[in-house]
Chimera marker file (.cmm) of the C-alpha trace (Angstrom):
<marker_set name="trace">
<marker id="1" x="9.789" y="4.293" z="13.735" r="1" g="1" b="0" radius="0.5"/>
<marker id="2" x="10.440" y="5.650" z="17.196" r="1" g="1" b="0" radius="0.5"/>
<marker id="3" x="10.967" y="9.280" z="17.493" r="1" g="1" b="0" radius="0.5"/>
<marker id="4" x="12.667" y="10.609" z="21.212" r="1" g="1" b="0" radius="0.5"/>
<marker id="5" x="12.048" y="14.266" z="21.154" r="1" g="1" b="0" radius="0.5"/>
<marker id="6" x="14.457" y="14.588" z="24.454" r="1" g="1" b="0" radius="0.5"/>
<marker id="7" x="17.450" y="13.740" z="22.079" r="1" g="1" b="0" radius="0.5"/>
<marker id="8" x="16.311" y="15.781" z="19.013" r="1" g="1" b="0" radius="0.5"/>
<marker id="9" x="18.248" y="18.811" z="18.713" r="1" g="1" b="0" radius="0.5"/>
<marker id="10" x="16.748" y="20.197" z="15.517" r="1" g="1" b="0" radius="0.5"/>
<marker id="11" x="20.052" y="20.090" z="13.290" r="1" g="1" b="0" radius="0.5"/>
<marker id="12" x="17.597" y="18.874" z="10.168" r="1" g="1" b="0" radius="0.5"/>
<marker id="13" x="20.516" y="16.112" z="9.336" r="1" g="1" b="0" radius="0.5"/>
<marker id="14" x="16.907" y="13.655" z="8.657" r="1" g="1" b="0" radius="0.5"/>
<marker id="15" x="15.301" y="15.893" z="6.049" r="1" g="1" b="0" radius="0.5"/>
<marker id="16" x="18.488" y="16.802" z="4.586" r="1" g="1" b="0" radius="0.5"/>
<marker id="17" x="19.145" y="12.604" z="4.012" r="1" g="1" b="0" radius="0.5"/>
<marker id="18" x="15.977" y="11.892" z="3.233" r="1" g="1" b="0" radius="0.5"/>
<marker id="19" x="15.369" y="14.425" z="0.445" r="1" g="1" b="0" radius="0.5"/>
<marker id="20" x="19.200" y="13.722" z="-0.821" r="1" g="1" b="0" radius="0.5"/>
<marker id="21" x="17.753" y="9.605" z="-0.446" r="1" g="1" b="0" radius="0.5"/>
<marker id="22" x="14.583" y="10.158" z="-2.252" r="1" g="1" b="0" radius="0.5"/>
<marker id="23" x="15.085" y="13.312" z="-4.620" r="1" g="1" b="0" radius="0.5"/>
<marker id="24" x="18.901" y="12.745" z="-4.962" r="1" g="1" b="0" radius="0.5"/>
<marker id="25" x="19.255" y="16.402" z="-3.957" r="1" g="1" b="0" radius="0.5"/>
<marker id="26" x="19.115" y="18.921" z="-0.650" r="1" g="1" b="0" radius="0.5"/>
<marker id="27" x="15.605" y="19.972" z="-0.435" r="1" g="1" b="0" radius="0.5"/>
<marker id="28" x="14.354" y="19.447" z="2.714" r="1" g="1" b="0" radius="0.5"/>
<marker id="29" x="10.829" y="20.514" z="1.638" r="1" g="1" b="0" radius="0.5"/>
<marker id="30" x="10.430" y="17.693" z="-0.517" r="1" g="1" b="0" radius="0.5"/>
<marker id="31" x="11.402" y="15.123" z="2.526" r="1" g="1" b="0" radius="0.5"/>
<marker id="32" x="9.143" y="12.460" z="4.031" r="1" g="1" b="0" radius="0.5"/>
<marker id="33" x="10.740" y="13.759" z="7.419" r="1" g="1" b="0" radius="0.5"/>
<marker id="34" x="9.918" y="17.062" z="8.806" r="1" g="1" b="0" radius="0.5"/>
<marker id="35" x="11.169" y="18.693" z="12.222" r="1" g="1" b="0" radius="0.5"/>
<marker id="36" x="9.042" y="20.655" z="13.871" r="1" g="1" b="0" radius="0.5"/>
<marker id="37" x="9.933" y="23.387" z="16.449" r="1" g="1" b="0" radius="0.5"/>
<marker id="38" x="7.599" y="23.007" z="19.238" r="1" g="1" b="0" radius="0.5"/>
<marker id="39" x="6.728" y="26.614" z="20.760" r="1" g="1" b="0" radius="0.5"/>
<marker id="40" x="8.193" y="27.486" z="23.331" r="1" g="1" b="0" radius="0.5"/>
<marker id="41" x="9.338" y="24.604" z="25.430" r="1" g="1" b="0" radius="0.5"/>
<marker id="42" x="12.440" y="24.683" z="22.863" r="1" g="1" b="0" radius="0.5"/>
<marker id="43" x="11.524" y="20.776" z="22.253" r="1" g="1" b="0" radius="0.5"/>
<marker id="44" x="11.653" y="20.011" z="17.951" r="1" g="1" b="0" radius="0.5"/>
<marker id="45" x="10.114" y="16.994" z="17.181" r="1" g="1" b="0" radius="0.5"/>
<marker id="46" x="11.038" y="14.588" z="13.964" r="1" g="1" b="0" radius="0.5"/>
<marker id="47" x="7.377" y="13.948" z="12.222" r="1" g="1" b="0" radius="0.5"/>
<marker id="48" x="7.186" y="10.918" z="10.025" r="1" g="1" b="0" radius="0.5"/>
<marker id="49" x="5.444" y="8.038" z="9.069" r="1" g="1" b="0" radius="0.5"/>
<marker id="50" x="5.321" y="5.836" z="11.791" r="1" g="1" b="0" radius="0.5"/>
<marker id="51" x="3.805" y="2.728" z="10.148" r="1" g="1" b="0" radius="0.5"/>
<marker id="52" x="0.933" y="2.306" z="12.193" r="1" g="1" b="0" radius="0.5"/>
<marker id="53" x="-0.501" y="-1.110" z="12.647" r="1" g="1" b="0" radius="0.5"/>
<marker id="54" x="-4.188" y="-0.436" z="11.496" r="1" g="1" b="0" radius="0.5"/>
<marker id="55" x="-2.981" y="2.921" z="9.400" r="1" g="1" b="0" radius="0.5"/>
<marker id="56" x="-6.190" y="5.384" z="9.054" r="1" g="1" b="0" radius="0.5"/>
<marker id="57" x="-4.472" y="6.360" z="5.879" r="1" g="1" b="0" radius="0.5"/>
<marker id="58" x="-5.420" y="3.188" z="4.349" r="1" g="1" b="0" radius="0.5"/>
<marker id="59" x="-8.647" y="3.003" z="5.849" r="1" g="1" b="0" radius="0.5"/>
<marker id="60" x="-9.383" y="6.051" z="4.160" r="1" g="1" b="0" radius="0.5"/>
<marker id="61" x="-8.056" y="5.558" z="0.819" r="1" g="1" b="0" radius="0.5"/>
<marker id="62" x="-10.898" y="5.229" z="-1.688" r="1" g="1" b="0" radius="0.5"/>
<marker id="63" x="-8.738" y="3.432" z="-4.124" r="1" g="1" b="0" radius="0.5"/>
<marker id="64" x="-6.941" y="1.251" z="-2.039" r="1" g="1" b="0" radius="0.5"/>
<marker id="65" x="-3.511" y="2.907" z="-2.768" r="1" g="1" b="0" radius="0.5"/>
<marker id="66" x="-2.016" y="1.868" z="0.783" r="1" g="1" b="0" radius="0.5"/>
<marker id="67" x="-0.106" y="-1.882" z="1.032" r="1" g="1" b="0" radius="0.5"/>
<marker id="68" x="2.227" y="-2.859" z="3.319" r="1" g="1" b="0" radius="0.5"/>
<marker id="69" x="5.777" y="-3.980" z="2.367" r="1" g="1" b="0" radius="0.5"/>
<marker id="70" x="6.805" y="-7.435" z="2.538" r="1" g="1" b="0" radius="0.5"/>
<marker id="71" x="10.466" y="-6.706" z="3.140" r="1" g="1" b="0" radius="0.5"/>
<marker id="72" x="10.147" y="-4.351" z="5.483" r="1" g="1" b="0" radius="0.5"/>
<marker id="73" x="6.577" y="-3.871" z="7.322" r="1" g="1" b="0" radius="0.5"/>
<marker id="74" x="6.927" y="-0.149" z="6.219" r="1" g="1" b="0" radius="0.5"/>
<marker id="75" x="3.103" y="0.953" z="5.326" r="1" g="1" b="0" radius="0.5"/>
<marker id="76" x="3.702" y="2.129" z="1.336" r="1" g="1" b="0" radius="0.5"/>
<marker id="77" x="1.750" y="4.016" z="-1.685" r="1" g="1" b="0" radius="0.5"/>
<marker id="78" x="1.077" y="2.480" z="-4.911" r="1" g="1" b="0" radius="0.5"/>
<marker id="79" x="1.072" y="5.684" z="-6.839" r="1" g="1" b="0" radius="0.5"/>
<marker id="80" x="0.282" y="4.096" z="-9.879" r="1" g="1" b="0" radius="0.5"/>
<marker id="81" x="-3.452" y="3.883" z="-7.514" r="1" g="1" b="0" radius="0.5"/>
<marker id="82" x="-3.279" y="7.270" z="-5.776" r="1" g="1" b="0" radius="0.5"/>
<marker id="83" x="-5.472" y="9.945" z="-7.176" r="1" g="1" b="0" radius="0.5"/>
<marker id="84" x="-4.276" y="12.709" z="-5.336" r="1" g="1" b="0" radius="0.5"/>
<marker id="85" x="-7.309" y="13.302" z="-2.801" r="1" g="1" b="0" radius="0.5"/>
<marker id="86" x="-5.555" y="13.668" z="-0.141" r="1" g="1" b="0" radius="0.5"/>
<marker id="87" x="-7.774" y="12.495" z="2.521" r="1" g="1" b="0" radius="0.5"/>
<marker id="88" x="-4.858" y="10.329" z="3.767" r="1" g="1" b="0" radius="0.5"/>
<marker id="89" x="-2.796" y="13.640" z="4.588" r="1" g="1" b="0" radius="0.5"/>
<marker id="90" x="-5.903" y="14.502" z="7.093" r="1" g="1" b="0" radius="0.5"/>
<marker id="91" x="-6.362" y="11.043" z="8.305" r="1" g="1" b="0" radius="0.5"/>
<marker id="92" x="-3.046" y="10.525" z="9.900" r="1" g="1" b="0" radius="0.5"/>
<marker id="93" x="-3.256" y="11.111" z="13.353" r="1" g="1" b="0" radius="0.5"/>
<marker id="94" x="0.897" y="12.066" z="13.660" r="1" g="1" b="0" radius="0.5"/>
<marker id="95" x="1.065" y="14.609" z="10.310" r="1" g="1" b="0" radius="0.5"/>
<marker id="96" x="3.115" y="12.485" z="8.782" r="1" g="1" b="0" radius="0.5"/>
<marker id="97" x="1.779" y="12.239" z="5.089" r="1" g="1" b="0" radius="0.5"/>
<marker id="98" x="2.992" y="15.521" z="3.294" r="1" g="1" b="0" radius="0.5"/>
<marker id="99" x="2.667" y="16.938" z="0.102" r="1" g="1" b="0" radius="0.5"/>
<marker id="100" x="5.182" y="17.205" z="-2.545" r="1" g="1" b="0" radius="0.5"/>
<marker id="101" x="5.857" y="21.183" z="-3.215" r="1" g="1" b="0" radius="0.5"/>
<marker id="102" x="7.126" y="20.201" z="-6.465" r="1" g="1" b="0" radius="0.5"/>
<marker id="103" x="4.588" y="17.113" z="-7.884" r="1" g="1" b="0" radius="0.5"/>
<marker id="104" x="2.293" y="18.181" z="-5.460" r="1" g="1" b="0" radius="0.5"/>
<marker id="105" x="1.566" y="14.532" z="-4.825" r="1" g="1" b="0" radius="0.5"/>
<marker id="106" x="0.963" y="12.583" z="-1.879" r="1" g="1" b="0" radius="0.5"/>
<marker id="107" x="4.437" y="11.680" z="-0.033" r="1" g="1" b="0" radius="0.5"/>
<marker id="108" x="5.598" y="9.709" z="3.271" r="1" g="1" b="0" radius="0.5"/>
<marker id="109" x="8.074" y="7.528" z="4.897" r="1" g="1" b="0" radius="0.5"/>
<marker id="110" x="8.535" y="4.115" z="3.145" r="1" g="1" b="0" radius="0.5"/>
<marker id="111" x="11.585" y="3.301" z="5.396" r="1" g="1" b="0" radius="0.5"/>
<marker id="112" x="14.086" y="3.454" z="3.145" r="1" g="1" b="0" radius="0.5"/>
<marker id="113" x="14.064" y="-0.228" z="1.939" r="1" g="1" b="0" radius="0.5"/>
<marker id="114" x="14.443" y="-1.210" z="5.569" r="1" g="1" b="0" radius="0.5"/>
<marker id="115" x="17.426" y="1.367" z="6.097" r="1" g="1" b="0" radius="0.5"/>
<marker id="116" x="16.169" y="4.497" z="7.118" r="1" g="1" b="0" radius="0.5"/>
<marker id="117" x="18.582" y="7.156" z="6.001" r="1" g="1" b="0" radius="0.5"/>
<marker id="118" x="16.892" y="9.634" z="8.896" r="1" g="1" b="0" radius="0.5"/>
<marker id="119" x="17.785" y="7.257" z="11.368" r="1" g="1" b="0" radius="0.5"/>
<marker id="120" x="21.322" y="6.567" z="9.580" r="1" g="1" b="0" radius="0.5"/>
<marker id="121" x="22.328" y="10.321" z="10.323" r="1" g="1" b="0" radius="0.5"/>
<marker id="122" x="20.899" y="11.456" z="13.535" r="1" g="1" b="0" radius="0.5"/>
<marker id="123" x="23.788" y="12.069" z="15.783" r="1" g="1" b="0" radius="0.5"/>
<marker id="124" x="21.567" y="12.098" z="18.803" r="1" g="1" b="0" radius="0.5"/>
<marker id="125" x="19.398" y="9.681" z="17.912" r="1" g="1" b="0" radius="0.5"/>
<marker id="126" x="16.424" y="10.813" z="18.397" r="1" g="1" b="0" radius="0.5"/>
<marker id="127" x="15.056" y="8.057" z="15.507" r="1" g="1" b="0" radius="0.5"/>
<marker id="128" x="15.045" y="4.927" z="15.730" r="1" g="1" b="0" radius="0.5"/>
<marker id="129" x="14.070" y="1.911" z="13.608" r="1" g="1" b="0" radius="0.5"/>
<marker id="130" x="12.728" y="-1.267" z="15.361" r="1" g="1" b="0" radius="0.5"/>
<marker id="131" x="10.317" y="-4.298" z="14.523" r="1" g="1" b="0" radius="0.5"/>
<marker id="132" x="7.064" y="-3.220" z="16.278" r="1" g="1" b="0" radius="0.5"/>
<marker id="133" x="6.890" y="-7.032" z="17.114" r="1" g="1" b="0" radius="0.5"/>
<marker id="134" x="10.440" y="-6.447" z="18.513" r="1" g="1" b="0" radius="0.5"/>
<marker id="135" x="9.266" y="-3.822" z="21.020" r="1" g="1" b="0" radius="0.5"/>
<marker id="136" x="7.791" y="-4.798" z="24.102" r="1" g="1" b="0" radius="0.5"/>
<marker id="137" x="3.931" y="-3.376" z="25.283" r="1" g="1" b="0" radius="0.5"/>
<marker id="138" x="5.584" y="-1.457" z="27.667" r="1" g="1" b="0" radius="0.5"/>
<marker id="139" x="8.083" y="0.295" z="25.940" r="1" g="1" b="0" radius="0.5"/>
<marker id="140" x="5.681" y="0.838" z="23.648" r="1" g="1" b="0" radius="0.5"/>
<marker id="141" x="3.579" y="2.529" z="25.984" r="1" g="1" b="0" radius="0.5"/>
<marker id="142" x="6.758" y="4.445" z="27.402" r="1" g="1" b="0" radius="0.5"/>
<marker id="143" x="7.395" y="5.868" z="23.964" r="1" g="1" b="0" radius="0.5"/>
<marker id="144" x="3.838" y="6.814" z="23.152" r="1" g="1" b="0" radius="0.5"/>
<marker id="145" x="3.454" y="8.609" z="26.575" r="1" g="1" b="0" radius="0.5"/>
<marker id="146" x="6.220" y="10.524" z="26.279" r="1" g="1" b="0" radius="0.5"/>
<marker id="147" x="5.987" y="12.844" z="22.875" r="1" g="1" b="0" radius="0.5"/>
<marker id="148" x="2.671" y="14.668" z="24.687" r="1" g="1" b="0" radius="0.5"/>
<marker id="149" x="4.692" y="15.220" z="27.956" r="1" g="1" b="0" radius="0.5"/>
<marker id="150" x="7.116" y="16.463" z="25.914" r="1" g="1" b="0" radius="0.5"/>
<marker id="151" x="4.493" y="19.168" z="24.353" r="1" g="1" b="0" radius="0.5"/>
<marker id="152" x="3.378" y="20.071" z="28.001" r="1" g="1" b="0" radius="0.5"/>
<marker id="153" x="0.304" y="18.319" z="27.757" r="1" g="1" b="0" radius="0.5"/>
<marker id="154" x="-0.627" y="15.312" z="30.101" r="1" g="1" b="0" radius="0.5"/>
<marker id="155" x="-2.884" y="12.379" z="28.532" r="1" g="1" b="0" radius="0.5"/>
<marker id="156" x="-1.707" y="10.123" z="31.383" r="1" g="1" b="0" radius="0.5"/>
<marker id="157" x="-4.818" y="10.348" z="33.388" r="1" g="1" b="0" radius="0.5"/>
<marker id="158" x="-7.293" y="8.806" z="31.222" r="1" g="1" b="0" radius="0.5"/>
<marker id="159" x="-4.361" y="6.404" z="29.241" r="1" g="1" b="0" radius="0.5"/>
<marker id="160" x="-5.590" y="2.324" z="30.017" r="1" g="1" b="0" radius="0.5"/>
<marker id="161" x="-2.521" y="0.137" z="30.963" r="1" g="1" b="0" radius="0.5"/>
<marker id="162" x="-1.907" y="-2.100" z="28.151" r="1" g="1" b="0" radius="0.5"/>
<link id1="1" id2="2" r="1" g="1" b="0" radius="0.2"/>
<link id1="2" id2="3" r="1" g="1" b="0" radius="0.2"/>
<link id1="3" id2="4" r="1" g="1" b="0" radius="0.2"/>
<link id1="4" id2="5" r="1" g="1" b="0" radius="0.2"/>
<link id1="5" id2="6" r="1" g="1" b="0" radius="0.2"/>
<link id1="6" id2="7" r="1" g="1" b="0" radius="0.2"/>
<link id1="7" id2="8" r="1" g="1" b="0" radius="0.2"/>
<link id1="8" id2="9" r="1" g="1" b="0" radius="0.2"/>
<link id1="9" id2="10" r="1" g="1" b="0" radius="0.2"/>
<link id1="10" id2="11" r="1" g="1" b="0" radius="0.2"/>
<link id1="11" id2="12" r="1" g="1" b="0" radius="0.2"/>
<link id1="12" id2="13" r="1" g="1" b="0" radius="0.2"/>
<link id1="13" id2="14" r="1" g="1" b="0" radius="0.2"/>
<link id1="14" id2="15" r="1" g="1" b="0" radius="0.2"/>
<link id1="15" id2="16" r="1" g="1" b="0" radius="0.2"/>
<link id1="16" id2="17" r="1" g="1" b="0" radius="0.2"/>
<link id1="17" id2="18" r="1" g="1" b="0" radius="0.2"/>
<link id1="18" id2="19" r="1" g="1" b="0" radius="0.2"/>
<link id1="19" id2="20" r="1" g="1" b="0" radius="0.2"/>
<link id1="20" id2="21" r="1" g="1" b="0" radius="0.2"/>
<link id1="21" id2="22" r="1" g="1" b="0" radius="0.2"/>
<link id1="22" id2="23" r="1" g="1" b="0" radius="0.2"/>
<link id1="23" id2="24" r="1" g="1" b="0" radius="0.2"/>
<link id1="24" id2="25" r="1" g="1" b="0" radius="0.2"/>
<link id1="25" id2="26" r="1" g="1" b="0" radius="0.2"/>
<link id1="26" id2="27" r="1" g="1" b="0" radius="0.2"/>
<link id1="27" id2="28" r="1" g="1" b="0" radius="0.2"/>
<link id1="28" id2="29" r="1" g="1" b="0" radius="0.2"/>
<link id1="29" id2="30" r="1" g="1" b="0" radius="0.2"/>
<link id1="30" id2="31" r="1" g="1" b="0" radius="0.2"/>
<link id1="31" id2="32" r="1" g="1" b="0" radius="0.2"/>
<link id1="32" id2="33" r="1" g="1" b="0" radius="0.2"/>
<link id1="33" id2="34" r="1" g="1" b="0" radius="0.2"/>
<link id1="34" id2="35" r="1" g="1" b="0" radius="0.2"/>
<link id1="35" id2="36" r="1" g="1" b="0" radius="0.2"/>
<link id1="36" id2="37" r="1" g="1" b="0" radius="0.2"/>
<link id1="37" id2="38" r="1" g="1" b="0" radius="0.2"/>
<link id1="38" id2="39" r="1" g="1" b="0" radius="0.2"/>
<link id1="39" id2="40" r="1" g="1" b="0" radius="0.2"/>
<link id1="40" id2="41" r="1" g="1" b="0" radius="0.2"/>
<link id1="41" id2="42" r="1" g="1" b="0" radius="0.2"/>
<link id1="42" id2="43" r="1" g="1" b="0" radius="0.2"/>
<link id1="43" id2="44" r="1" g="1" b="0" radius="0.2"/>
<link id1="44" id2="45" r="1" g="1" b="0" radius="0.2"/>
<link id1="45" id2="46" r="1" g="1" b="0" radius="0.2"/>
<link id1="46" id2="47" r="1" g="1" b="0" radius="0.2"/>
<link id1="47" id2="48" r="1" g="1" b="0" radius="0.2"/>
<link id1="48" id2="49" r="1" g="1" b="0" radius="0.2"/>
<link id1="49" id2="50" r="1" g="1" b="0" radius="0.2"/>
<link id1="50" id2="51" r="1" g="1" b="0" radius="0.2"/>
<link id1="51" id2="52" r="1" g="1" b="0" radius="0.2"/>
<link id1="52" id2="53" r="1" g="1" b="0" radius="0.2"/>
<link id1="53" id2="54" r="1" g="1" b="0" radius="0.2"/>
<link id1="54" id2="55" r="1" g="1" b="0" radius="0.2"/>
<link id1="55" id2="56" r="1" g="1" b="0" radius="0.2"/>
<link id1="56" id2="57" r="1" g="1" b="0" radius="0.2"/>
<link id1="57" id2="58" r="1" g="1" b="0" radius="0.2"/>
<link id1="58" id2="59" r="1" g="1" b="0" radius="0.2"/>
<link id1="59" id2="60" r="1" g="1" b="0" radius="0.2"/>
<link id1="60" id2="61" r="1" g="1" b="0" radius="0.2"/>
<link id1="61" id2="62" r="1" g="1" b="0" radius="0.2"/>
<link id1="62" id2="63" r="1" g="1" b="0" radius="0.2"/>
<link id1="63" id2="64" r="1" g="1" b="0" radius="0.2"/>
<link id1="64" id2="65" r="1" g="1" b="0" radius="0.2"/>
<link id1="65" id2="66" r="1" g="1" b="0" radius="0.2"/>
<link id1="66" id2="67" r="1" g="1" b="0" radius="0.2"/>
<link id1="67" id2="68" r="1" g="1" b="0" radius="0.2"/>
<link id1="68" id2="69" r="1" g="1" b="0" radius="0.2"/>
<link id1="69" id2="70" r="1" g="1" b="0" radius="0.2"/>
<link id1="70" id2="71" r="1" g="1" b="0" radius="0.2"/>
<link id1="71" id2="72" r="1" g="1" b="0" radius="0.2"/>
<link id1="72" id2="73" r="1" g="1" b="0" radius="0.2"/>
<link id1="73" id2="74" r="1" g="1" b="0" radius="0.2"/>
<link id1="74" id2="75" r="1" g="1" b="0" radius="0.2"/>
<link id1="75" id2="76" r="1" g="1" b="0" radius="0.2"/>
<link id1="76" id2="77" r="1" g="1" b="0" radius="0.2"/>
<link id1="77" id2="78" r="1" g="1" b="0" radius="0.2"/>
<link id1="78" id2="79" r="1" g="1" b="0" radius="0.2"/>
<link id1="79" id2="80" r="1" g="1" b="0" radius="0.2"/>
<link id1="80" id2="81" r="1" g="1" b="0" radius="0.2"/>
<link id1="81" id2="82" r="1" g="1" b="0" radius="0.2"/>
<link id1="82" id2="83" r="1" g="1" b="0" radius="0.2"/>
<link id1="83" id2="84" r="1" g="1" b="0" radius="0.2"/>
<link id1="84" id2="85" r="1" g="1" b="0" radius="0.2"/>
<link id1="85" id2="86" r="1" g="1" b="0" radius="0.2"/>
<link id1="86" id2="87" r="1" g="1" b="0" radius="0.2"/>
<link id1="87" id2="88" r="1" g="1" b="0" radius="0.2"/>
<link id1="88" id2="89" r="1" g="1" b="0" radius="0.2"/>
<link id1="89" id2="90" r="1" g="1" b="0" radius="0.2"/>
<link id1="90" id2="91" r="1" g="1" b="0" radius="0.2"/>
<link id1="91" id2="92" r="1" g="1" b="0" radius="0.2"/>
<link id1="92" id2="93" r="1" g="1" b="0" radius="0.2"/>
<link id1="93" id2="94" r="1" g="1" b="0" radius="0.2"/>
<link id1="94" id2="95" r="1" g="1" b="0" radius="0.2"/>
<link id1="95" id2="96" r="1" g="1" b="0" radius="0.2"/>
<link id1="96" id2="97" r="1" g="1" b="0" radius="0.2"/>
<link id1="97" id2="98" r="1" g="1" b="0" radius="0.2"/>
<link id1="98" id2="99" r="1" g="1" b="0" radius="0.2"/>
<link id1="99" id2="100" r="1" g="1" b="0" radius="0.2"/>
<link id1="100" id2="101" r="1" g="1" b="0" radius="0.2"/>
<link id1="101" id2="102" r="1" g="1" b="0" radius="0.2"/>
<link id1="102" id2="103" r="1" g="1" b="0" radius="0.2"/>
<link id1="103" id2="104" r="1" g="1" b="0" radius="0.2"/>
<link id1="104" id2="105" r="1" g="1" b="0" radius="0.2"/>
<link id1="105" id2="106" r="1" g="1" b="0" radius="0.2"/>
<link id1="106" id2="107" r="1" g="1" b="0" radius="0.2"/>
<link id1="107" id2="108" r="1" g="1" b="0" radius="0.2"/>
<link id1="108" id2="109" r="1" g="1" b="0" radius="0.2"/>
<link id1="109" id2="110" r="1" g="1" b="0" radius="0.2"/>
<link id1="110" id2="111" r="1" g="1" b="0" radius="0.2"/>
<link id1="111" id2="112" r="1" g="1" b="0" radius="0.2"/>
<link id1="112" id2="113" r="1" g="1" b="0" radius="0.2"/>
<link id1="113" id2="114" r="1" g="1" b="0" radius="0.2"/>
<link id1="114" id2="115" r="1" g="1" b="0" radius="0.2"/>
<link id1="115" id2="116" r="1" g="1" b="0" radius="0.2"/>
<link id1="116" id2="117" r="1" g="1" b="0" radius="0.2"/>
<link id1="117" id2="118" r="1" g="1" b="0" radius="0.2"/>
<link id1="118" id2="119" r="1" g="1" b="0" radius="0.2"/>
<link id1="119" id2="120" r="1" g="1" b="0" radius="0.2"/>
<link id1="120" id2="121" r="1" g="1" b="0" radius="0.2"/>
<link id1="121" id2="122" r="1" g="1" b="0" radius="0.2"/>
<link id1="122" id2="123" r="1" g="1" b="0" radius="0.2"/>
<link id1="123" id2="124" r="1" g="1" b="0" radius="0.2"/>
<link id1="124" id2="125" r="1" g="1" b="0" radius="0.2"/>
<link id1="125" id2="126" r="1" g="1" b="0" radius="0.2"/>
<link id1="126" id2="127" r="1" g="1" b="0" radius="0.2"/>
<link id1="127" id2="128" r="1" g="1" b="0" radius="0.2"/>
<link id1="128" id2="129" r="1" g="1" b="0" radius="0.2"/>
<link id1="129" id2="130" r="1" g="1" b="0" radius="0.2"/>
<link id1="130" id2="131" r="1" g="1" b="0" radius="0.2"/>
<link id1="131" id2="132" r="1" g="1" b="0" radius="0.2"/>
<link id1="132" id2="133" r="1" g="1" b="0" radius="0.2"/>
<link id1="133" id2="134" r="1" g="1" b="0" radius="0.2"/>
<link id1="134" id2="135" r="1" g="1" b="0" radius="0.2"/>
<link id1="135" id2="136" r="1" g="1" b="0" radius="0.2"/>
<link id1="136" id2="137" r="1" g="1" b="0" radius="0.2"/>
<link id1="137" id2="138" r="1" g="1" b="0" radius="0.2"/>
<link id1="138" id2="139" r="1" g="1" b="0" radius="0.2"/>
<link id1="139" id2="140" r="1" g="1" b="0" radius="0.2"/>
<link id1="140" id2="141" r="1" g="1" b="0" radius="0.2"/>
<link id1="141" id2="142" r="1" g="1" b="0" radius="0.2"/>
<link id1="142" id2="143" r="1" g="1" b="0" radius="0.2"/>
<link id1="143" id2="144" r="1" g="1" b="0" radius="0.2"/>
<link id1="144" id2="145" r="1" g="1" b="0" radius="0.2"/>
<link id1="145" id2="146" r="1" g="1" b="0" radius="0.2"/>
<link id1="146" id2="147" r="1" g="1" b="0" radius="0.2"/>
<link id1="147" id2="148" r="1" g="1" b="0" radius="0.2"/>
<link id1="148" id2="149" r="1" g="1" b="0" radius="0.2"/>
<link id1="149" id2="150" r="1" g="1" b="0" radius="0.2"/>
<link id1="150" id2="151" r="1" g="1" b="0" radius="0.2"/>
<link id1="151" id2="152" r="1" g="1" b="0" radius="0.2"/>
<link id1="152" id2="153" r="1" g="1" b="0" radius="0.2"/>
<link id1="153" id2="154" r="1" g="1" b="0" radius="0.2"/>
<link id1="154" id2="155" r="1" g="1" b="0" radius="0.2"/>
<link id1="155" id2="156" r="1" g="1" b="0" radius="0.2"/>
<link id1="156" id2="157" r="1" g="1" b="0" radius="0.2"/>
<link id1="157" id2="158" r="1" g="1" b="0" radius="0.2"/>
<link id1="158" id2="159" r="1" g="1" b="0" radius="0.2"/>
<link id1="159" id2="160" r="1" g="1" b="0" radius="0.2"/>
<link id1="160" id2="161" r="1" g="1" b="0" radius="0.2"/>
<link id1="161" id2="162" r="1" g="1" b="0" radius="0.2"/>
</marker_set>
């Protein structure tokens, strides 16, 4: 998942879809999306799952509740597994693991069987869904350097090219 905080214009069309996709109703709290106003600078950012390749959510998971999906690369829970710790909600580096209000269980993105409905609805979009091994290092790179810049913070100095 790629997330362009220039185009986001915080109309909450993702968590709307998403919680109508997951929950089959409109309760954004209960969405594995979440759009965050960012201060000041008038920037809202989409958080989500991004499906990291090494994901610190599974590395943290004492019992091994984390798999990757076949179909779709997306990084998945096995809640038949998950215990409800929760040391994967403080282990992902983006935010992007959340917590139910309702089950108050463990939820995140599982890419929508490949079909993101965030992505679906986002009439700027600001989402998008690519193949990681689709995306070029330096668009890679591009994207990653540009959500901080976006927050008014610059990590360029000490970033290695790669």
């Amino acid at each position: 998942m790629l997330v362009d905080p220039d185009q986001c214009v915080g109309c909450l069309l993702c968590e709307t879809a998403c919680s109508d996709y997951h929950e089959e109703r409109l309760q954004p709290s209960e969405s594995r999306v979440r759009v965050v106003s960012w201060g000041l600078t008038d920037v809202d950012v989409p958080v989500l799952c991004v499906h990291c390749t090494d994901p610190p959510c599974a590395e943290v998971c004492p019992v091994d509740a984390f798999y990757r999906s076949r179909e779709t690369g997306a990084v998945m829970i096995d809640y038949g597994k998950c215990i409800g710790c929760r040391i994967c909600v403080t282990a992902c580096p983006l935010g992007g693991i959340f917590i139910d209000p309702e089950t108050l269980s463990v939820i995140k993105c599982d890419a929508c069987d490949g079909k993101p409905e965030c992505v679906e609805i986002c009439p700027t979009d600001a989402l998008e869904y690519v193949k990681a091994d689709g995306l070029p290092p330096i668009k890679r790179r591009e994207h990653a350097e540009r959500i901080p810049a976006q927050m008014g913070e610059d990590y360029s100095e000490g970033a290695s090219s790669g």
